[in-house]
C-alpha positions in Angstrom: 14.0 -26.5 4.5 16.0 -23.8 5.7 20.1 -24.1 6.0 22.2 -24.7 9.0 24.3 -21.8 10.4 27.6 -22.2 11.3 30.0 -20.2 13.2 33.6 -21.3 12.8 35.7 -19.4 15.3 39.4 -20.1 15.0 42.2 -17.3 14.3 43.9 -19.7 11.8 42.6 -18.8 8.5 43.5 -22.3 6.8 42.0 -23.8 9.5 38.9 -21.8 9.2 38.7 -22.7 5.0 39.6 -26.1 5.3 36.5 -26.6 8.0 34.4 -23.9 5.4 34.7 -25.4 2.3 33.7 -28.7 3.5 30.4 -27.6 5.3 29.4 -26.0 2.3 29.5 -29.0 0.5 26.6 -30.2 3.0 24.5 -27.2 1.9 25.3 -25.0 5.4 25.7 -21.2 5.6 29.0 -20.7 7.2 30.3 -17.5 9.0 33.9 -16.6 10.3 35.0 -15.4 13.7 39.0 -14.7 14.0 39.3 -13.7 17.6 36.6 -13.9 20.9 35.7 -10.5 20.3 34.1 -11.3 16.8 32.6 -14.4 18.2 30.6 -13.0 20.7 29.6 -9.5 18.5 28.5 -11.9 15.7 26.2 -14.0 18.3 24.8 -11.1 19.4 23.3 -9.9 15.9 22.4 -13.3 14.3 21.0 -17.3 16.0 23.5 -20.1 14.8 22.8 -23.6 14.7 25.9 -24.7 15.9 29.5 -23.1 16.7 33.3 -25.0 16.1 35.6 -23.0 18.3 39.3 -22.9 18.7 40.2 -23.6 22.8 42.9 -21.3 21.9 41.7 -18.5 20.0 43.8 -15.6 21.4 42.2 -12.6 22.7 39.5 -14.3 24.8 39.9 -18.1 26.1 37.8 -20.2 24.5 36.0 -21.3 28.1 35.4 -17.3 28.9 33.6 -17.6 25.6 31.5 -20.9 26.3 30.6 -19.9 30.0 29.7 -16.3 28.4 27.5 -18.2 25.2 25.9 -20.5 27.7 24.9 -17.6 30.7 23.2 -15.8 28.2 21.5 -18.9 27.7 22.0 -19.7 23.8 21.8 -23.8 24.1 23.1 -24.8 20.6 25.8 -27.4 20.4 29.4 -26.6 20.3 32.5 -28.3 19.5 35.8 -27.4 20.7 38.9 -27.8 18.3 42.0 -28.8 20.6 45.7 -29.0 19.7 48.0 -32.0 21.1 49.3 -29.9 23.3 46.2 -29.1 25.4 45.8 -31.1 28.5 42.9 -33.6 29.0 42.0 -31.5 32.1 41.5 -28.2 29.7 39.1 -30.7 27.3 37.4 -32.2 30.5 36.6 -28.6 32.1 35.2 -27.2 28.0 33.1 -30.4 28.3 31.8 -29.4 31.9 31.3 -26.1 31.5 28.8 -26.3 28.2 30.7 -27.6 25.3 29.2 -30.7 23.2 32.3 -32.3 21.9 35.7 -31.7 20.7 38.2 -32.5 18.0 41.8 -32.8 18.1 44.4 -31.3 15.4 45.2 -32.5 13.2 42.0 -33.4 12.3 40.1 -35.2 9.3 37.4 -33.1 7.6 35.1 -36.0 7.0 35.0 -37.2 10.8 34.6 -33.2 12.0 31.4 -32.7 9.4 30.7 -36.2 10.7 30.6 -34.6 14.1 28.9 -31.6 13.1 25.9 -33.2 11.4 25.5 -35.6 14.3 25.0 -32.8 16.6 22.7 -31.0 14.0 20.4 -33.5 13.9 20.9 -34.6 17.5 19.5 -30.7 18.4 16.7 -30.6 15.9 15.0 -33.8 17.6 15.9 -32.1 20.8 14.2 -29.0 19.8 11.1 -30.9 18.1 10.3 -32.8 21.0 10.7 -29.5 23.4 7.7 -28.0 20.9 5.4 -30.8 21.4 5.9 -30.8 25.1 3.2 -28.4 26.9 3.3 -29.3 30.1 6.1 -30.8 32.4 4.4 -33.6 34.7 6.0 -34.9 38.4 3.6 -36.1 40.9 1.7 -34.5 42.2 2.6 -31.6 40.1 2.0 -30.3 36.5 3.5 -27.2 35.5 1.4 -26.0 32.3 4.0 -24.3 29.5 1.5 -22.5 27.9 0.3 -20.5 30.7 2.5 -21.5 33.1 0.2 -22.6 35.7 1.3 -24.4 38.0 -0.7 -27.3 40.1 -0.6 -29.7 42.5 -3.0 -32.5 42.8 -4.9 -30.5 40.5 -5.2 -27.8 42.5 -3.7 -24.3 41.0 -1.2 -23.1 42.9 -0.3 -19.0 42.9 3.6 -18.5 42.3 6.0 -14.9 41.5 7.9 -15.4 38.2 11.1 -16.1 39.8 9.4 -18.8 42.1 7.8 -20.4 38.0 11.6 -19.9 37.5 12.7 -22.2 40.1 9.9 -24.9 40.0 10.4 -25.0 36.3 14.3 -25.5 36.6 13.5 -28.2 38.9 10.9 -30.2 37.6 13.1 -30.3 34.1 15.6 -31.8 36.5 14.2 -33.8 39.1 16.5 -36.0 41.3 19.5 -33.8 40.1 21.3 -31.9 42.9 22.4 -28.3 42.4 24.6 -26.0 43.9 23.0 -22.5 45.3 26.0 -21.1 42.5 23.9 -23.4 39.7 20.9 -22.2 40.7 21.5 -18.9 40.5 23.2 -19.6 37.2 20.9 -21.3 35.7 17.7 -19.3 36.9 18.7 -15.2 37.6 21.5 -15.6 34.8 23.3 -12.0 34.8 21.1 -11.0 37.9 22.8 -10.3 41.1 21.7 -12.5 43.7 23.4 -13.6 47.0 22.9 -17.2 49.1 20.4 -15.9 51.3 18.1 -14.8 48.1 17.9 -18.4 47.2 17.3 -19.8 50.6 14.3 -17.0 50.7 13.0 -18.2 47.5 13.6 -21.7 48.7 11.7 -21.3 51.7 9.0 -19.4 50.5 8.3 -22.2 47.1 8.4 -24.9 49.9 5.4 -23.1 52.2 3.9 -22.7 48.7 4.2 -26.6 47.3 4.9 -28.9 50.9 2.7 -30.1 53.0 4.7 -29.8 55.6 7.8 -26.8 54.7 9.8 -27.8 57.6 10.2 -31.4 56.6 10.3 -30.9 53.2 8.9 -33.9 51.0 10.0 -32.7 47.1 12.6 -29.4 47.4 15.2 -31.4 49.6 18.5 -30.1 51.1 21.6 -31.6 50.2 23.2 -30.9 53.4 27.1 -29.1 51.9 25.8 -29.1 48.2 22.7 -27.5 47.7 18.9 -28.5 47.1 17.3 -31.0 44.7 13.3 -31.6 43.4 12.1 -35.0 44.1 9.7 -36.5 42.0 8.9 -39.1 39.0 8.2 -38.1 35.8 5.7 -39.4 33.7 
């Protein structure tokens, strides 16, 4: 069984041996990160299993770094260390824009290795029922992982890779509404894309999937919001 990695990102030293020497003790292989910098050159050379990062780390805020870890779409969990003197706000937005938890200091060893193996395991049955899954299923679609194929009623239809993109985003979100910024967050990433990119793509995924493209049945506006996929998953 191979060993967690963990990044601990904090420009407090102590702070960064306290949370070291008691993740060792659980058999993980810990790394340091003292400023944003390091954090993000050390991500891009090795996979972690999970990151513990300072709000306040100094060179680069701490939500720069979490917006930057999730757009280049690196999903493992990450908990945010707070002090007392951060505002609920700052903790609410970290939450919102891609952390998994946080932890105030002073903080108990014990309850933030609690934390960390919690999330651990929470990932790996995350990640073990992602493998098993090879196909996504919403009537009267199935979107086939392996060869990404999509069909409705059976029927293969013929999509461009940004347009598997998009029905893939949505049918791993159905009912969930998103903005034209999520979209194009979520799906082109770094890409530069403006709002009338996404209403083509829109537009031409509806005349591929809808009966009927001007009354759409499954890609629905949200008229001052953005666009949702309607459907039931099975």
């Amino acid at each position: 069984m191979s060993k967690e990695k963990i990044l601990i990102a904090d420009d407090e030293e102590y702070i960064r041996k306290i949370i070291k020497k008691t993740l060792s003790r659980e058999n993980m292989i810990i790394f340091e990160a003292n400023c944003g910098k390091k954090v993000l050159n050390i991500m891009a050379q090795k996979p972690f299993d999970l990151i513990i990062l300072d709000i306040m780390i100094g060179d680069i805020d701490g939500l720069d770094i979490i917006k930057k870890i999730r757009t280049d779409g690196i999903h493992i969990p990450i908990i945010l260390i707070t002090g007392k003197k951060i505002k609920d706000y700052d903790k609410i937005l970290g939450l919102g824009i891609g952390a998994d938890d946080y932890i105030t200091k002073p903080f108990n060893p014990a309850v933030l290795c609690a934390h960390v193996k919690a999330h651990l395991r929470r990932n790996k049955n995350l990640n073990s029922l992602k493998q098993q899954r090879k196909e996504i299923i919403i009537e009267p679609f199935r979107l086939n992982l392996d060869t990404y194929k999509l069909y409705k009623n059976e029927k293969e239809i013929s999509l461009s890779a940004k347009e598997l993109m998009m029905i893939k985003f949505f049918m791993e979100n159905p009912n969930q509404v998103f903005s034209k910024e999520q979209l194009y967050q979520n799906i082109w990433g770094d890409s530069f894309i403006n709002d009338n990119s996404i209403m083509v793509y829109i537009n031409h995924l509806r005349h591929k999937i809808e009966t009927n493209p001007k009354k759409p049945k499954f890609i629905q506006t949200v008229w001052g919001i953005g666009y949702k996929f309607v459907g039931e998953s099975l």
